[in-house]
Structures are given as structure tokens and as C-alpha cells.
N, C-alpha and C positions, 0 to 999 in steps of 0.2 A: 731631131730638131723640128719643131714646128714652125707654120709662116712665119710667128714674128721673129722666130729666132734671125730668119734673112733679112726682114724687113727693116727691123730696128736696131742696127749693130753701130750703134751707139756709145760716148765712154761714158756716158750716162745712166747707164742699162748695163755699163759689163762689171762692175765694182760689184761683189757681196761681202754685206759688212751687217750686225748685229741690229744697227739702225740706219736706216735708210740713209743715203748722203743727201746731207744739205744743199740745195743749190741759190745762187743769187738769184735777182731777180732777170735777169739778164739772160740769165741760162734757162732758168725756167719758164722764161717768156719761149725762148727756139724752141723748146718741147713740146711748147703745148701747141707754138705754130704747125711743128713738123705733124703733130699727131693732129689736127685741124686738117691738115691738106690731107694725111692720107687715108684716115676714116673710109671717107668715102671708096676708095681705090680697093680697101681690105675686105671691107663687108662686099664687093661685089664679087669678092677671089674668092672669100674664107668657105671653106667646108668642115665639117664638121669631124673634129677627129672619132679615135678608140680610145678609152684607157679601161683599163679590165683590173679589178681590184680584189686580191684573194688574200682569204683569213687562215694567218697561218697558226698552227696547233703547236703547243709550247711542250717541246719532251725533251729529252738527253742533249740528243742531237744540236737542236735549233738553240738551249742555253749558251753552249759554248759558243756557236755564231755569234747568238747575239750578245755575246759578252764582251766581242769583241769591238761589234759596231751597230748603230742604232739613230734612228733620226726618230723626237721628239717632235710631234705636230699638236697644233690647232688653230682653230679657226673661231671667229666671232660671227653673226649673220645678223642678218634685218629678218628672218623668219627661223622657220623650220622647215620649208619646202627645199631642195635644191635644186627642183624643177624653175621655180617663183621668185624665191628669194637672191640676196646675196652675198657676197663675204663683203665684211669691209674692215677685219682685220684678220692676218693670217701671219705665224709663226712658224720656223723649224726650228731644231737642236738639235746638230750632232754632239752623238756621245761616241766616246772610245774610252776601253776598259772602266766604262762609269766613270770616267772624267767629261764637261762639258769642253769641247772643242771649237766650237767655232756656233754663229747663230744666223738667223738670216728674219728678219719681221718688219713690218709695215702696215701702216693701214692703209684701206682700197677707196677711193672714190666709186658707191657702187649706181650713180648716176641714177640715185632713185631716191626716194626718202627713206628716212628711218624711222618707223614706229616709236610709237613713246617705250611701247612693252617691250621693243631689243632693248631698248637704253636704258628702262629698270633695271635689267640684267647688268649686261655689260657694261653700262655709266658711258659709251660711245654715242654721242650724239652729231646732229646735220653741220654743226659746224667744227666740230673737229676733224670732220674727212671733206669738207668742203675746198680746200685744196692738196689733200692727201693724191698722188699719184693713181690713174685708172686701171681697169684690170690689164690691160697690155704690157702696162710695164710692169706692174708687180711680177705679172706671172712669168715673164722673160725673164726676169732675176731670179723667180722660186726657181722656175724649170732647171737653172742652173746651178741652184743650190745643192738641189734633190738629188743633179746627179744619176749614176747608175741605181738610184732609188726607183726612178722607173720601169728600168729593165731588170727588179726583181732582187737586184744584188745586192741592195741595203737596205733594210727592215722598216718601217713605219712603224711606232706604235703612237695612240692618242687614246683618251678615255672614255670611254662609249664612241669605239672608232667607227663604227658603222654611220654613225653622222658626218663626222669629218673627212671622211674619205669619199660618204657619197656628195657633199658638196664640191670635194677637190678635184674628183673625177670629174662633174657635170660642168665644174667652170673649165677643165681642163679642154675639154671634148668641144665644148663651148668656141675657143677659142683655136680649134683645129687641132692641139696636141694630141698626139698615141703617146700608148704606152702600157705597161704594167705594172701594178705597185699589189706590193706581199707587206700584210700587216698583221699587226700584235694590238688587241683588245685588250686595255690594263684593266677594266671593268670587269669582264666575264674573266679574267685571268685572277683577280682579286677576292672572289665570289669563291672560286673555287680552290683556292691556295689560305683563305683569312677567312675562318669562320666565328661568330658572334657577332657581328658589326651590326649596329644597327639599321645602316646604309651604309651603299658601298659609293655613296658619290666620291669624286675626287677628292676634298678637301678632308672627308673622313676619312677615310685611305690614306690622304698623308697625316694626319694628325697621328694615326695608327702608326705609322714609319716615325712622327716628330720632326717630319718636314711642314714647314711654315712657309707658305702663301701668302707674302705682304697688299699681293693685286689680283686677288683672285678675281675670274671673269674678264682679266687682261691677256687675248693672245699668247703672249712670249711667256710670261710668269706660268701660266697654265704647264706651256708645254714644257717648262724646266719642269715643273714638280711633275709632272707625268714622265719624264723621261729617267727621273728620279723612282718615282716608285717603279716601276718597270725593273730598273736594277736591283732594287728588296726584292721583289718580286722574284727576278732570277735568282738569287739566294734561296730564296726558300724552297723554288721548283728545283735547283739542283739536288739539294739535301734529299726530298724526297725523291728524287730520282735516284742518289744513292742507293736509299734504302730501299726503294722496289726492285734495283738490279741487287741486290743481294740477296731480297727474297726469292728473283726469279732463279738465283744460283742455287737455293734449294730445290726450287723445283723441277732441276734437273735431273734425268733419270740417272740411275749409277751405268755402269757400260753392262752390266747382264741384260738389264733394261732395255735399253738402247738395240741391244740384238733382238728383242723381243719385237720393237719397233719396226725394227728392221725388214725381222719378217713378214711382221703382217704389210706394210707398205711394198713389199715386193708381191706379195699376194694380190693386192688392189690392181697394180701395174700388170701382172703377167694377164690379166682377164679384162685390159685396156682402159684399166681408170688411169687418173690423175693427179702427182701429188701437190700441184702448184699451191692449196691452201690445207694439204694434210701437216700435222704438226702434232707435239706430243708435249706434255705436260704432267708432272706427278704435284700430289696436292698433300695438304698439311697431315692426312692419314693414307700414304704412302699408297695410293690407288695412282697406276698409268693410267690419264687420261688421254685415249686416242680420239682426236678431234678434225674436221672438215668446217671449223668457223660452227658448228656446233659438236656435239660430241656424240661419238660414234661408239664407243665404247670402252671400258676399262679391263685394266686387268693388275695382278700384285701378287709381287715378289714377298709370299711371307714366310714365319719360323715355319711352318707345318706343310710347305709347300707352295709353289707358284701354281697360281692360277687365274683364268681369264673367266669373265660374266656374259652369261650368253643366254638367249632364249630356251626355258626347257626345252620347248618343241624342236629344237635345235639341235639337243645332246642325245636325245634316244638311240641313235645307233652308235655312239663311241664308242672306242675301246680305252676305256679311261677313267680314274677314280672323278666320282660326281657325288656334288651335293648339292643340297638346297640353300641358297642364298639367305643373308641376313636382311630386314626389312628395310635397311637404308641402302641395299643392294638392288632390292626389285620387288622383294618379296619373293613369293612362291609363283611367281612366272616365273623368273631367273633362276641358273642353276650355277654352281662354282666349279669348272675342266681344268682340274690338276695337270701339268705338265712338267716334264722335265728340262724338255728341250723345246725350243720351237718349233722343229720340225716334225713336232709332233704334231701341231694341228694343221697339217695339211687336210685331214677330213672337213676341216670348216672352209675351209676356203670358200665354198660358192658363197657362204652364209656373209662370210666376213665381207665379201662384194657388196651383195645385196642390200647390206644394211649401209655399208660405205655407198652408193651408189643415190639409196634415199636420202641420206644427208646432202650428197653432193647437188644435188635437185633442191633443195629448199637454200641451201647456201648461195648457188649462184643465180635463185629469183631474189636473195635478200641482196645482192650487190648492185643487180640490174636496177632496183629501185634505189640504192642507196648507196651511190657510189664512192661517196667520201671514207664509208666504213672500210674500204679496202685496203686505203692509207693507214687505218687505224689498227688494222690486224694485222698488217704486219710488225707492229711490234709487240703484242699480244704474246703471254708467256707461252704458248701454244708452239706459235710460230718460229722463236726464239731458238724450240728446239728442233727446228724443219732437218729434215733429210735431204742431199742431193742424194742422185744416182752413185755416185765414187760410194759418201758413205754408206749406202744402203749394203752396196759391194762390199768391202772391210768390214762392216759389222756381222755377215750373212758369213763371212770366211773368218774370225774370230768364235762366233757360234757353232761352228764346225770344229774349229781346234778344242771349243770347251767341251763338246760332246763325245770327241775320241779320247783327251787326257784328263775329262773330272771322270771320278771313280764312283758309280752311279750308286745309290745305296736306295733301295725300295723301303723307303720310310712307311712303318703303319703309319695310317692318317686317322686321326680316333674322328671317325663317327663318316669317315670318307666315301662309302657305298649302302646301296639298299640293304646290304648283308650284314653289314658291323654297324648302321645304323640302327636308333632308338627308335621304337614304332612304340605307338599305343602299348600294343601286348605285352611289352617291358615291363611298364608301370602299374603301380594301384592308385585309381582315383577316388578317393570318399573324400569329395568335400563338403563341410559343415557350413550352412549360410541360412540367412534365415530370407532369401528372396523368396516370391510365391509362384506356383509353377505358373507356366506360360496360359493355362487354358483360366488363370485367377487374376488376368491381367486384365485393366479395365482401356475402352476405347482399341480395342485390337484389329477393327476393320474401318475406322475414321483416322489416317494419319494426321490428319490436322488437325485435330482436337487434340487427339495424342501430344503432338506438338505442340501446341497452345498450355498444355495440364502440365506435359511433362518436363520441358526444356528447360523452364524456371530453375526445377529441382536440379539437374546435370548442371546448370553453370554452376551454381551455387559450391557444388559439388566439387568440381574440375577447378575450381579455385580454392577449396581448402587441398586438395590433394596438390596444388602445384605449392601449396602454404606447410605440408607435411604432415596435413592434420589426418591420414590417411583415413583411419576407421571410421570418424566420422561423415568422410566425401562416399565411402560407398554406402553407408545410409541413405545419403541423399540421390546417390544413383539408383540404388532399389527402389525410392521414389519415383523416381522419371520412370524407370523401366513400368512400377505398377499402372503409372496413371497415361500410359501409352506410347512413350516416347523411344522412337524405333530408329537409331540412326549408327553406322560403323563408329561415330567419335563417342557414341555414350561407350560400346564394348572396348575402342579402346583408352578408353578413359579409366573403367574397369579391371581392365589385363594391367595396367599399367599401378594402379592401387593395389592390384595383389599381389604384381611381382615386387613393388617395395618391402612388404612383409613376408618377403619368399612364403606366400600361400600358392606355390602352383598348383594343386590341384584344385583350387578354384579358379585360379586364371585361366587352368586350361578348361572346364568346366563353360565357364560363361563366353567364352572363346568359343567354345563349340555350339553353342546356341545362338553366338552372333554371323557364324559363317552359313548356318543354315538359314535362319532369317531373311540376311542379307543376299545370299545367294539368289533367293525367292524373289526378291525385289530388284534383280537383276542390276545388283553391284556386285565391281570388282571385288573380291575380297582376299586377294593376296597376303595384303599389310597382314591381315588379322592372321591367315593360316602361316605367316612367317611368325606372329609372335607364338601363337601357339605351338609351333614346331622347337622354339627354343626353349618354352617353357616344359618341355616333354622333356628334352637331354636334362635342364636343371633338377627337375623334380627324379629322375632318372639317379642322379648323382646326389641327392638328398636321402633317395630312399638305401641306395647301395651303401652310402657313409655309416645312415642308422641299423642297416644289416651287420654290417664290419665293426658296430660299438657292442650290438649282442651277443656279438659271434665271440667278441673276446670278453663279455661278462659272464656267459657261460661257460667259457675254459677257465676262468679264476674259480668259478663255483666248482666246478666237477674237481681242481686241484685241491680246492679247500676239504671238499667231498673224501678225497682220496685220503687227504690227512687223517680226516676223523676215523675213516673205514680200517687205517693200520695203526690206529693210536690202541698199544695193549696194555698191563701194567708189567712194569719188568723192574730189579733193582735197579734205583738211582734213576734219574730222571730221564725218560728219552726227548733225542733232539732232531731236529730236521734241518736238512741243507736244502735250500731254496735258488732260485734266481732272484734277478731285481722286482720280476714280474708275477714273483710269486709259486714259479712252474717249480713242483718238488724234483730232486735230483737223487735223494736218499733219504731213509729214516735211518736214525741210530740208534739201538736201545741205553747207551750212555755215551759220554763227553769221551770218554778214553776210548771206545770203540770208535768215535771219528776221530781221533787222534793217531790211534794204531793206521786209519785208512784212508784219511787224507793228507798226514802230517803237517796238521795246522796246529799250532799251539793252543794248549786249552785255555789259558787263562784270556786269549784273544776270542775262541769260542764263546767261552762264559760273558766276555764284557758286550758282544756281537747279540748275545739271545737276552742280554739283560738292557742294552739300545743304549750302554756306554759309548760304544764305537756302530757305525753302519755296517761293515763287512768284517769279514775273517777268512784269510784268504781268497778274496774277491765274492765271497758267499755273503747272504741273507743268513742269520743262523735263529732257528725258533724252537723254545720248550714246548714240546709235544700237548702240555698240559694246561698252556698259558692259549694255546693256540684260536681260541674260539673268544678271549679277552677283547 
């Protein structure tokens, strides 16, 4: 309770009602006597109150509260100062379950003039608040409207609340009241739930709901339709809070996962980190993401093996199948540490510190600055999946029971180590292009001109190739590349053209001239030696396929061979049993002689070599003489 609450305990001042109560003239003379005498008395007592006013964020949580109960506000002013200005009409509306319950408005005598420009606005002019009640009694009445709305317990929202609240605090404060008021911004809550509006002022926002406004710019009516959209509004935020709690039940790890988690978060702990904002996260291509409010690193449970992504420099002394990561993994910094178990990578441990330990450093300088974000992550799909210490425990002795009762089976992993991986010396490269060699390139020690000649050429380029006009976009890259244009996006702009017409040995070709280039100019060039390392295994398995189509047009030849080489003349026609694939099984020198010796009926032979029927007795059957037809 503030002064007047003691001061003025009046039955005048204790009624709240929707509109103000009428008084005679009789009554209303005592009033203004009693507030005549004691002016003076107040202003000599009054101190200045607290009210502290916080914006609350609209999630799962906060819907259902405020679905419950909600005070509708606004306010009219002679400015837009709250320092200068002041109210001189002000409304509330309780809602429950988005029924209007009860109201509470008036206008304020603000013992100043009104500008002509408020009362273009709001049509409130000097003589309609000219015996309008002053702010002592109005706000004796709000204060008691309001309610536990001060001490945080029942919601404010109003529409561009950051005006109305900073007015309602500064008269409140004004007038010695404390207090705290939690509120809801239907404006920035509208902006961000209602996209296309042309403006998000209030009256468009309700036409968007097909709530109608008969006084718009009137107090009370404001704050009905504001307390009105606020309730669409919570419709629409629960829905989509539905659906992102369903998404984030995807992106939950399965329980293998989960111990995977496990372990490394007990790793972090045993070497005296902290899991207060470690959390876990699996995303739409099925990568653990391990995170510290950024991300620490990943790892995934695939068909060909589990594995985590780590700095090559990192894996050199494992004892563990290793490969080189794909380009949306890291490139050829990053390598992929197949595991079975988790406890198998205990050799990472210091690594997995270290990198968790630099995250954890950039995290809590981003909180120190920006502390509201902390509110914010924890609800963060991350977080969602936080570990305590109990789970860490259960999952680390579930991970145990799986390593003593699965029945371990040491999968080849095709392409998993330096040994069974594809290197160069696999391959044959001859690729056919008509670029010119490097030393017939023009502007090759001016990159800016380079750039200036060349760059034209590459967009041009990189936009039929994103169009599919392939062979013509690397035309126009042979361009750029001639007339100077030296940059990692022309090569992979290039790789990315030739791997559409699986020309790898050109992609890897012009790969290999961009890594050396680039090297030289002291860029990264991972991206480029990751594509070039996958374009080796394809071209790898292109050339093995076209080996495996010769290998068997040669054994049709040498079979066909072998026919003709035993083809003699003998009486009566000879025949030949074959497979489906052609592979000879026998010559016969006549029908009755495969008849005596395989006991297939001849007239089934005969119809089988003359292509009436496909087989005879599961056989191919061919005349010796017909054979070369």
C-alpha cells in the first residue's frame, strides 16, 4: 500500500466499478474539500516510490498462465514524455479464460493543459477532464484494481507496452507507490507470431483477428481489443509451441546416444569442468550435437559405424579405425574416430577438455554481457537434453551392461583406414578439357585486374550451373580462370560442375591446381582437398565398375571363341548346352547324343535351339552351326 492508500480510505475511493461512480454535487463538493485541505499535508510527506517493470517472453510455460488470467491496460496522455507529460485517461481489463471479467477506467484531471495534437489523437479535450477526478483518486482505485498485478502475479499486457507501462510506473512512483509489474508486448508479440501485415498497429492486428474497435483511441475500448488480441495471439503461440516440442522430441538422442553423452560429460567433470549449460542435441541429419551454449562438437551413430569428429591433429596416435571427414564435417582438418564403445575414447579425453573448456570461456563472457540470454537457453533444444549427475551415473552403467552383453562383430568399414583407403595411385587420371595451361593465363601476378576481367565471367557462370546448364557454366569458368580470376569459389564452383556430369577426373584435376594455388596465397584449403578426396573414391568405383563390364565382355568372347574352336562337321547337326550367360557346359555332336546324356527330351531341345521355348531342362540350347547368326 502506498500513502494514499492510508490517507484517503474513503467510500468514495473504495468501490471499483467499470465507470467511475457518479457522485452528487454534495459529495463531490466533501471531496474536493477533503483533497483542498490535504494537498498541502501530502506533498510535504510524499516520497517518491519503486515500481520496476519486466518484459516477459511468451513460451509453453507463460501461455498456459496467461490463459488463465491477464489484465488488459491503457493509457491516453497529453504527450509522449512520461517524465513531462500526463495520463488523463487510463483503463484495465481483467480477463480469465479469455472471458472479460471485470473493468476498472476513468479519466484523470491532469492539472495541466491538453495540447490540441493529444486531442487529434484521442478526441479528449480541457473540458471533458475538467471535472474528471485527479491522480490521487484515480490511482487509489487503479492500485486497487491491479491487485497482485504489482507483485508480479498477474500479467499486464498493452500494445506498444513499453509506453504504457513507462507512463504507469512514472505516475505510480510519482505518487509514492512500489511495486513490480511483469508484462506482455501484444505489438512485438504480433510482429513475431503474424507475418505479412502491413503494420502491426493495434487496430490492424485486430481487423487481422475481425475484432472491431467502435472508439478507437478511447482508453477502455483500446484495452478490450488488446486484451482480445493477446488471447489470438496465445492461440497461435501455443500451436506453435506444440510443434516445436515435437520437433525437439526428435531431436532427441536414442538411449545408445545418450551414453555416448554420458561419457563424454563425465570426461568434462572428471578434469573439473562444468555441466551447468553442457546439453545435447541430435539434428535433422542425425549428428550428436555436443554443446556449451555453442557447440563443442559432434558425433553419429551410423549404418557403417559410430563415430565422433575431431581435429586430425588430434587422432594421430589412436588406436582406431580413422578417416577423413566430408566437407560439411570440416573438411580435411577433421578426421571421423570409429568406435564401438565409449570407453573407448578415453585417449581423447585431455582433447575433449580442452576444446569444451574454450567453449566454456566464450559462453560465460556471452552471458556476462547478455544476461537475459540465460533465461533463454534454458529452454533451448540443447538444454532440453541436459544431463544431471544421477543420469550421467545410469547411463555410464547401462553403457557397461551394453559392452559386456552386445556381441561385438568388427565390421569392415570400406574405405575406414590409410590401408584400405583410396589414394591417388588407385586411380587413372586423363582428363580431357580444353582450359590453357597455367603459364597461358593472362594478369597472373595483378590479382585485381584478375578480378576486375575475370569475376564477371565466374558469376555468369555459377549461375547457369546453379540453372543446370552445366557445360556451358564451365566455359565461362575457363574464362575467368584465363583472364585472371584466382579465388577457392571459382575451383569450387568448378568441382562442383564436374561432379554433376561425374567427370571426376577433371574435378579432381582442377582440384589439384586449386589447392596448390590457393595454398600459395595462404588459404585454408580443406573444403577443396575434402572434395577432392571424395571425388578419388567415386572416380575409384567408376573405374572398378568399367573394369568388371570388360572383365565380363571378355569371358563372353573367349566362350563364344571356345564354341567356334570345337565346332567340327559330324553327322546331323551338333548342339551346344549353354547357361543364361552364355558360359558353354557341353558340345554335342547330335540331339540324341544330349538326349542319351542329359535326359532332356529332344523335341524340347529342338524347340529350345530353334527360340520356340527359352530353356530345355533349365538350359540355353544352340545349333553349333547357327552359332555365329
Amino acid at each position: 500500500m502506498g500513502i494514499f492508500d492510508k490517507l484517503f480510505k474513503k467510500k468514495a475511493i473504495e468501490s471499483q466499478q467499470s465507470i467511475p461512480v457518479k457522485q452528487d454535487k454534495q459529495e463531490k463538493t466533501t471531496v474536493n474539500m477533503v483533497m483542498q485541505k490535504a494537498e498541502p499535508t501530502v506533498k510535504e510527506q510524499l516520497k517518491r516510490g519503486y515500481v520496476g517493470t519486466y518484459k516477459k517472453q511468451v513460451d509453453y510455460a507463460t501461455v498456459k498462465e496467461l490463459k488463465k488470467r491477464y489484465i488488459a491496460f491503457d493509457v491516453e496522455t497529453t504527450g509522449l514524455s512520461p517524465m513531462n507529460d500526463k495520463i488523463i485517461e487510463v483503463a484495465a481489463v481483467l480477463f480469465e479464460n479469455g472471458e472479460i471479467i471485470k473493468g476498472y477506467s476513468s479519466l484523470v484531471n491532469p492539472e495541466v493543459f491538453i495540447p490540441y495534437s493529444a486531442t487529434a489523437i484521442n478526441h479528449i479535450t480541457n473540458e471533458m477532464v475538467k471535472d474528471a477526478p485527479k491522480e490521487c483518486i484515480v490511482y487509489a482505485e487503479l492500485v486497487d484494481f491491479l491487485g497482485d498485478a504489482l507483485k508480479q502475479q498477474t500479467t499486464i499486457c498493452a500494445h506498444n507496452a513499453s509506453f504504457d507501462m513507462n507512463f504507469l510506473s512514472e505516475t505510480l512512483m510519482r505518487l509514492g507507490y512500489d511495486g513490480k509489474i511483469s508484462y506482455v508486448d501484444t505489438l512485438s508479440l504480433s510482429r513475431s507470431l503474424i507475418k505479412g501485415l502491413h503494420n502491426y498497429k493495434q487496430d490492424t492486428v485486430a481487423m487481422y483477428f475481425d475484432l472491431v474497435n467502435n472508439q478507437s483511441h478511447r482508453a477502455v475500448t483500446d484495452a478490450e481489443i488488446c486484451g482480445k488480441i493477446l488471447w489470438n495471439l496465445l492461440q497461435i503461440e501455443e500451436k506453435e509451441e506444440e510443434k516445436r516440442l515435437r520437433n525437439l522430441e526428435k531431436s532427441k538422442p536414442c538411449d545408445e546416444e545418450m551414453e555416448i553423452c554420458a561419457y563424454i560429460q563425465n570426461c568434462i567433470m572428471k578434469n573439473g569442468g562444468d555441466s551447468k549449460w553442457l546439453g545435447f542435441y541430435k539434428n535433422s541429419s542425425n549428428y550428436v550435437d555436443v554443446s556449451y551454449l555453442y557447440s563443442i562438437l559432434k558425433f553419429k551413430c551410423a549404418k557403417k559405424g559410430k563415430y565422433i569428429i575431431v581435429e586430425k591433429s588430434s587422432a594421430g596416435k589412436l588406436n582406431c579405425n580413422i578417416e577423413p571427414c566430408t566437407m560439411s564435417e570440416g573438411g580435411s582438418d577433421y578426421v571421423r574416430v570409429y568406435f564401438n564403445s565409449p570407453f573407448e575414447l578415453e585417449p581423447l579425453e585431455s582433447y575433449l577438455f580442452s576444446i569444451y573448456a574454450k567453449c566454456r570461456k566464450s559462453a560465460l563472457d556471452y552471458f556476462k554481457y547478455n544476461k537475459r540470454y540465460e533465461a533463454e537457453h534454458k529452454n533451448s533444444p540443447a538444454m532440453l537434453n541436459h544431463l544431471s549427475d544421477m543420469d550421467v551415473a545410469a547411463l555410464l552403467e547401462s553403457a557397461e551392461r551394453r559392452k559386456l552383453t552386445e556381441k561385438v562383430v568388427s565390421e569392415t568399414i570400406e574405405n575406414s583406414n590409410d590401408k584400405s583407403r583410396i589414394s591417388r595411385e588407385d586411380i587413372i587420371i586423363q582428363p580431357i578439357h580444353n582450359r590453357v595451361p597455367l603459364a597461358g593465363i593472362r594478369n597472373k601476378n595483378n590479382w585485381e585486374k584478375g578480378y576486375d576481367e575475370g569475376y564477371p565471367f565466374w558469376e555468369k557462370g555459377d549461375n547457369l550451373r546453379k540453372e543446370g546448364n552445366v557445360e556451358d557454366a564451365i566455359k565461362l569458368f575457363d574464362q575467368a580462370r584465363y583472364n585472371g580470376y584466382d579465388a577457392p569459389v571459382l575451383y569450387d564452383s568448378y568441382a562442383m560442375a564436374y561432379h554433376k556430369l561425374k567427370d571426376y577426373a577433371n574435378e579432381i584435376d582442377i582440384l589439384d591446381e586449386g589447392i596448390v594455388r590457393e595454398r600459395k596465397n595462404g588459404i585454408n584449403v580443406s573444403r577443396l582437398e575434402a572434395r577432392r578426396d571424395k571425388a578419388i573414391q567415386l572416380l575409384y568405383k567408376q573405374q572398378e565398375a568399367e573394369k568388371k563390364k570388360l572383365e565380363k565382355e571378355q569371358i563372353k568372347n573367349e566362350n563364344i571363341k571356345i564354341i567356334s574352336e570345337t565346332s567340327t562337321k559330324t553327322t546331323g547337326r551338333a548342339i551346344l548346352q549353354l547357361t543364361d550367360d552364355m558360359t558353354l557346359i557341353k558340345r554335342y555332336d547330335t540331339i540324341a547324343q544330349a538326349v542319351r546324356e542329359t535326359g532332356v527330351n529332344s523335341k524340347s531341345i529342338r524347340d529350345a535351339a530353334k527360340g520356340v521355348q527359352k530353356h530345355a531342362g533349365g538350359y540355353v540350347w544352340k545349333y553349333v552351326d547357327e552359332i555365329g547368326d
